[in-house]
C-alpha positions, 0 to 999 in steps of 0.5 A, spaced: 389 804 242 385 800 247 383 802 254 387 795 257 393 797 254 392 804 256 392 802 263 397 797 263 402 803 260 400 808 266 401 802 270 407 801 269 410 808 268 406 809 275 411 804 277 418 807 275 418 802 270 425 804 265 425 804 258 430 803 253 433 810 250 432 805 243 430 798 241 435 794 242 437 788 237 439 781 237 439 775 233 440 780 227 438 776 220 442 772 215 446 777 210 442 776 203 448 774 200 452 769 205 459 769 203 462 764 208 469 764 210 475 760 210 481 759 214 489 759 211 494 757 216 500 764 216 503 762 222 504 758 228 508 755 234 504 761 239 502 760 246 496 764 247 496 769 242 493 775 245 494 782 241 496 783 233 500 789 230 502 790 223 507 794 221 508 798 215 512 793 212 506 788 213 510 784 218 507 783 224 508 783 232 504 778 236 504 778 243 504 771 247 499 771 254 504 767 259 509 773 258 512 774 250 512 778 245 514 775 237 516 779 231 513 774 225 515 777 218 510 778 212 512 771 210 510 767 216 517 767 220 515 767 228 521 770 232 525 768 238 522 772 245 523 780 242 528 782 248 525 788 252 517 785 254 515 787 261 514 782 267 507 780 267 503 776 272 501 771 267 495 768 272 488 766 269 487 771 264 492 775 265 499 777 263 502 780 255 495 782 253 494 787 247 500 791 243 497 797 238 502 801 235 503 809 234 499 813 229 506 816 228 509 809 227 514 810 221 516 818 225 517 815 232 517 806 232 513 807 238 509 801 241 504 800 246 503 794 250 497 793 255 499 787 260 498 784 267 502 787 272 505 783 278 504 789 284 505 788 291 503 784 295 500 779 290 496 784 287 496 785 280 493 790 275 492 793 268 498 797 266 500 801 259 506 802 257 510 805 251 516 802 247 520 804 241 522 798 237 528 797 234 530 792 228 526 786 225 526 779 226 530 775 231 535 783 232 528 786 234 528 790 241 523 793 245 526 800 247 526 805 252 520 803 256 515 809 259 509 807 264 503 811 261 498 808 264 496 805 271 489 801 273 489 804 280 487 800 285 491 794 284 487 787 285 488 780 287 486 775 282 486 773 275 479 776 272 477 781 267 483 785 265 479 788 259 485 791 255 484 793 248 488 799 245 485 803 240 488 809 238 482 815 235 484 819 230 486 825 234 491 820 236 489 820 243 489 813 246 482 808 248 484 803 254 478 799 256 479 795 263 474 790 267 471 790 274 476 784 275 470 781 277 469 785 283 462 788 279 460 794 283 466 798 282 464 798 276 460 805 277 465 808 282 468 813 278 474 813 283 477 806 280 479 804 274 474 798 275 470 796 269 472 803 265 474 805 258 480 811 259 483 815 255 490 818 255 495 822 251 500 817 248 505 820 254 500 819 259 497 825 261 490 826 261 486 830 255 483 836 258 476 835 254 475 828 258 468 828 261 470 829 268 476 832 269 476 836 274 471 833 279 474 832 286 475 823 287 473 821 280 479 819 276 480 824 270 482 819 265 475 816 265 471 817 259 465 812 260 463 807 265 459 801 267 463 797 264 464 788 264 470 787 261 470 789 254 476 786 250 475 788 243 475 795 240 475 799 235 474 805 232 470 806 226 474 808 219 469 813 218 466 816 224 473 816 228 468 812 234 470 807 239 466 801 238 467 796 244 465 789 245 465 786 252 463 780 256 456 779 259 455 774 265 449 768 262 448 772 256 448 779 254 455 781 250 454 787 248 456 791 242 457 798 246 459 805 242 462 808 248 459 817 248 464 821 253 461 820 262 456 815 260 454 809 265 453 803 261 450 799 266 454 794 270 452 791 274 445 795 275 442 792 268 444 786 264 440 782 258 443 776 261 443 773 267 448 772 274 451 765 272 447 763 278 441 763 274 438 770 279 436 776 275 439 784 276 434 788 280 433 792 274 432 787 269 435 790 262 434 797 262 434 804 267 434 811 266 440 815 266 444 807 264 445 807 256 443 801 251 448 797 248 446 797 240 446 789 239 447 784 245 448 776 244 444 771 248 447 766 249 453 769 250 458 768 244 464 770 249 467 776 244 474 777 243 477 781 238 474 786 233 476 790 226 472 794 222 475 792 215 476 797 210 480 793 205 479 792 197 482 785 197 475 782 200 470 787 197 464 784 199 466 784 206 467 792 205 465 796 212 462 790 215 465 788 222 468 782 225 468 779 232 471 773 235 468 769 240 472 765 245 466 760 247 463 758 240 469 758 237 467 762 230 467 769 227 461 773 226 461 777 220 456 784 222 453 788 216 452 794 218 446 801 216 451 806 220 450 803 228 444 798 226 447 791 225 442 789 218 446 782 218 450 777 222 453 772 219 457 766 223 464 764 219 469 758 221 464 754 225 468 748 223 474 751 225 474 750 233 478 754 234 478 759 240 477 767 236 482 771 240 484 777 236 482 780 229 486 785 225 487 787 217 493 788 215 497 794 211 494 788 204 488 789 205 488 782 208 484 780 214 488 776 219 485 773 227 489 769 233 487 763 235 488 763 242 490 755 244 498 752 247 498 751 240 497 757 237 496 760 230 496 767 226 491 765 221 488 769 214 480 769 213 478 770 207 472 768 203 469 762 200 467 756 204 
């Protein structure tokens, strides 16, 4: 090594400068073989799609953001307002947000739903709560409501409610939540602000999570220093949750969140502050954990699914993302948690990406998040 590089590399470890735990993509290449992807319309008249959850049947139920869930049968018929949703406040990007089912649905007919909750006086926060659906299409109802979660402190405003839901294979459940744009408490482990949690489907607090028993921490955290993430997933192989969250200018990361680490925000960030200013510690610090791939310029991610299905075999164990901003799907080939390829799907569409899911047929199906609004299939070809 020659001596200037030498000194410069002392020079900066004299300065305390950070280094990231591991290289850090973006921009991954074309996959050497594109399949490109089309768009076939399933169903449609839906006010701001939000979350999708295919029954056992290949039914679906779809949640609506202004307050509205819709049972839609495996033909494509879309219901009246199932009876017995929650009040949301329906205020910015808040209101009926993501729907998940048990992993012991056909056993117990439970459904989960994340929402906007109107709290007083003007506040609002994330909430989770728990139903049993009885009956199908238009005769659905949603039973026998239970409170299981609760983001504490409540909030005024309408920004970063996170809110996907994603159940691990010991059926405990992942409930990821913004900083609602407040930023800073994102690293207070007193407040749900900027947190994946992780419960028990009743609500109870896993004995195992990081940091339970800590006095003034929030037992049901179980990572932190997060923007708003609302995509997740666990991983049909490793039973890891993965997540993508929002950036400010740049940044989106795709994180796999490991039990009490911090993963930066606001401290450190591969974007910007919308306002062009750069964070203290630019992209890295220690103790804060490196995303394994992150978008500059932000693509706004929303929705995520591991596919896993036999129908698309060429798309087997990649990983698709939506995005709000570009109006695409990206399509990640991966080599374990490196990303080895990314390749833009639907460019052409020009709909907002809001949620993707497979359903029971080994289909790949995505929510379109518009006042006029559709459940759509992808599939290969162009």
């Amino acid at each position: 090594m020659h001596r200037p590089v030498i000194v410069a590399l002392v020079l900066l470890l004299i300065a305390g400068a950070a280094w990231p735990a591991r290289a850090v993509q973006t921009d991954a290449p074309r996959p050497a073989s594109s399949t490109g992807g089309r768009a076939e319309e399933f169903a449609s008249r839906l006010v701001h799609p939000w979350g999708l959850a295919f029954l056992p049947s290949g039914d679906l139920l779809v949640t609506e953001r202004p307050g509205r869930v819709r049972y839609i049968s495996r033909e494509g018929d879309v219901s009246s307002p199932v009876e017995g949703a929650p009040k949301v406040a329906a205020v910015g990007q808040g209101g009926m947000l993501d729907i998940a089912l048990s992993p012991e649905f056909e056993r117990n007919r439970q459904v989960f739903i994340s929402f906007a909750e109107p709290r007083s006086p003007g506040e609002n926060g994330t909430t989770v709560a728990r139903y049993r659906l009885e009956g199908t299409g238009d005769a659905a109802r949603l039973m026998d409501e239970t409170i299981v979660f609760r983001m504490m402190p409540s909030h005024s405003g309408g920004y970063h409610f996170g809110s996907r839901l994603a159940f691990a294979p010991d059926g405990r459940l992942f409930v990821t939540l913004g900083e609602r744009n407040a930023q800073e408490p994102a690293q207070d482990l007193g407040s749900h602000f900027g947190k994946v949690v992780r419960i028990n489907p009743d609500g109870s607090v896993p004995g195992d999570n990081p940091f339970v028993g800590r006095a003034g921490v929030k037992a049901d955290i179980w990572s932190y220093g997060h923007r708003n993430p609302q995509a997740a997933a666990v991983h049909p192989d490793t039973g890891k949750l993965w997540i993508v969250e929002h950036g400010a200018k740049g940044g989106d990361e795709i994180n796999i969140p490991a039990a009490g680490k911090n993963y930066g925000w606001p401290v450190i960030s591969y974007g910007t502050h919308y306002s062009g200013r750069r964070f203290p510690s630019g992209s890295s610090k220690p103790g804060m954990e490196q995303p394994i791939y992150y978008w500059d310029p932000s693509i706004a991610p929303s929705g995520m699914a591991f596919y896993t299905g036999d129908k698309h075999s060429a798309w087997r164990g990649n990983l698709f993302v939506g995005a709000l901003k570009f109006r695409q799907i990206h399509r990640l080939v991966l080599d374990g948690e490196t990303i080895i390829a990314e390749e833009i799907l639907l460019d052409a569409l020009d709909q907002r990406i809001r949620a993707i899911a497979q359903s029971p047929d080994g289909g790949l199906y995505f929510l379109t998040d518009s006042p006029r609004g559709k459940v759509m299939r992808l599939v290969p070809g162009r």
